[in-house]
C-alpha positions in Angstrom: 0.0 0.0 0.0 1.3 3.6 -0.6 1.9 6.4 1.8 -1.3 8.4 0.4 -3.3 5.5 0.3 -2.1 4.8 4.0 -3.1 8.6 4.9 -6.9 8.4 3.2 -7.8 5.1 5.3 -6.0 6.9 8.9 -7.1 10.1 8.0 -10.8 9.2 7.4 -11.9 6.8 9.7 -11.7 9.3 12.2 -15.4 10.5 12.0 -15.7 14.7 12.6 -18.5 14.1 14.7 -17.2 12.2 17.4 -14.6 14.0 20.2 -12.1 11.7 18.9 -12.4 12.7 15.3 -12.8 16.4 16.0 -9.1 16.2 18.0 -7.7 14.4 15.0 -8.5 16.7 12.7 -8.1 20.0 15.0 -4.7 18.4 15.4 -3.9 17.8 12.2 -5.1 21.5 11.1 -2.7 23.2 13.3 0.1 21.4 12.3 -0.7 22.3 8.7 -1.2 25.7 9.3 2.6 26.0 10.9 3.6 24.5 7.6 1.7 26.9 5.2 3.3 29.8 7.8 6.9 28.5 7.5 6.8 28.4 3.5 4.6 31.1 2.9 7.4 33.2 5.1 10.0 32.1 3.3 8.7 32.4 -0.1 11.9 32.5 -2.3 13.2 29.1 -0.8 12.4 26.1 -2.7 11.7 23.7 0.0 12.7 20.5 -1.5 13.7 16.6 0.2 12.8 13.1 0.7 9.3 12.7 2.6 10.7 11.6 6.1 13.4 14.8 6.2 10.8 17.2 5.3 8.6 15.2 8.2 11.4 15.6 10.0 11.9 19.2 9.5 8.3 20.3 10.0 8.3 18.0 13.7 5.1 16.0 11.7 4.8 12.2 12.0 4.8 11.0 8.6 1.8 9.8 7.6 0.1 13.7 8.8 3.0 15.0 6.7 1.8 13.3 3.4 -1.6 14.7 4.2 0.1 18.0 3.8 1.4 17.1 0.5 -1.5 15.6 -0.9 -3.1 18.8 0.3 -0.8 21.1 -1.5 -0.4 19.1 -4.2 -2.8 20.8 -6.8 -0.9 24.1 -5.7 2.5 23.1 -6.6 4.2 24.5 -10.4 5.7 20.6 -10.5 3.1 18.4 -9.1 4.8 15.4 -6.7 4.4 12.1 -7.2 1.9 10.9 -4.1 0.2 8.3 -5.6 3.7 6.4 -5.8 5.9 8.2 -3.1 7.3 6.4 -0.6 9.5 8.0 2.7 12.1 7.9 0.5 11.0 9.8 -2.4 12.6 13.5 -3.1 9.3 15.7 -2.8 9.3 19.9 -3.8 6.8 22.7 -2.5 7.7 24.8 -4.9 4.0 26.4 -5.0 2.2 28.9 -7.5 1.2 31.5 -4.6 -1.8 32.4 -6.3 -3.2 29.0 -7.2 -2.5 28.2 -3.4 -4.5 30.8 -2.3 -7.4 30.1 -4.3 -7.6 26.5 -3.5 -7.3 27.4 0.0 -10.4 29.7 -0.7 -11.8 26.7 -2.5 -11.7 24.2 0.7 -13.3 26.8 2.7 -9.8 26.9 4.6 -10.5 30.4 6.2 -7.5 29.5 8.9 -5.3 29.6 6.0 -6.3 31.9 3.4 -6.6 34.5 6.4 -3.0 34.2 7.5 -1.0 37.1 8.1 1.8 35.9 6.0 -0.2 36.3 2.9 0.0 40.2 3.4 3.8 40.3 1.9 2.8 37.5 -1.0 0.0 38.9 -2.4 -1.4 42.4 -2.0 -4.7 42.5 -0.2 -6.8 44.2 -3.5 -5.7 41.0 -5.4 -6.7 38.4 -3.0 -9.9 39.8 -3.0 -10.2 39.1 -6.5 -8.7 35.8 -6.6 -11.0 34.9 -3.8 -14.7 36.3 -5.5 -12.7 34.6 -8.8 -12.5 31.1 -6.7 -16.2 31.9 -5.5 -17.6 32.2 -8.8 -16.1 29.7 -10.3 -18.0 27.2 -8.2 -21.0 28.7 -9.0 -23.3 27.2 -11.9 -25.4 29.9 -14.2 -28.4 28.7 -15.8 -28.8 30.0 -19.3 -32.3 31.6 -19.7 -35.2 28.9 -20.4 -36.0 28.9 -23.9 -40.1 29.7 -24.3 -42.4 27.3 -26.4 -42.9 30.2 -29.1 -39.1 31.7 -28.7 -37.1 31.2 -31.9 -34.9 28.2 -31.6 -31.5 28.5 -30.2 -30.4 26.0 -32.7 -30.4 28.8 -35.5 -32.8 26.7 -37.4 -35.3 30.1 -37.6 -38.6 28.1 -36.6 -40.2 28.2 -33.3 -38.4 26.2 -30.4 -41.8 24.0 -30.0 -41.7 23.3 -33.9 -38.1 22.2 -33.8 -35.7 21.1 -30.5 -38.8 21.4 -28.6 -40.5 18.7 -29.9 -40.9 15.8 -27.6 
């Protein structure tokens, strides 16, 4: 079994509405917010090493470590390799600021996006708008209902219940 695979079976058998679960994850959530406040401080320095040393470095057990990366993951310019990795394998957090930001928006992570560290990344007029971008991109927009005697939006120039309308 892989390390990720490993994390999704630990990570969610712990049910969010027991105590037990809500510790877990509370847990969990602060130790990923010291790691998003570490790299997001030291944002020109490639953070880059096997698995276990980056583990290591962040004082994270391993398996809440590769949470973290396959967390971060769709944030990264070169993608790691999680589905494969093992403690071994050389991993990069080399992160596109403003994708992380939005996909922080995206999970509803307000204890992230909200950081204070963000204020010398990105300037506060340009969050907003990556955040009301993130927003409305989740959002679905019905086009306008087509009417039984409306022309037909196929461009065939008869009435929509003469043509696509027809049942």
């Amino acid at each position: 079994m892989s390390l990720l695979t490993d994390w999704r079976e630990f990570a969610y058998s712990h049910d969010d509405r027991t105590k037990e679960g809500q510790n877990f994850w509370v847990d969990y959530f602060r130790q990923e917010k010291e790691v998003y406040k570490d790299i997001l401080s030291h944002p020109d320095e490639v953070v880059s090493g096997t698995v276990a040393e980056l583990a290591g470095k962040y004082e994270m057990e391993l398996p809440y470590f590769v949470g973290y990366l396959d967390g971060i993951n769709d944030s990264l310019k070169t993608p790691n390799p999680i589905d494969e990795m093992d403690e071994n394998t050389v991993v990069s957090l080399d992160y596109d600021k403003e994708i992380l930001y939005k996909n922080m928006v995206g999970c509803k992570a307000e204890w992230l996006y909200n950081l204070p560290e963000w204020d010398d990344l990105i300037s506060p007029e340009r969050r907003k708008e990556l955040y009301l971008e993130q927003k409305k991109s989740g959002t679905v927009v019905k086009p306008p209902k087509v009417g039984r005697n409306d022309p037909c939006p196929c461009g065939s120039g008869k009435k929509y219940k003469k043509c696509c309308g027809r049942s």
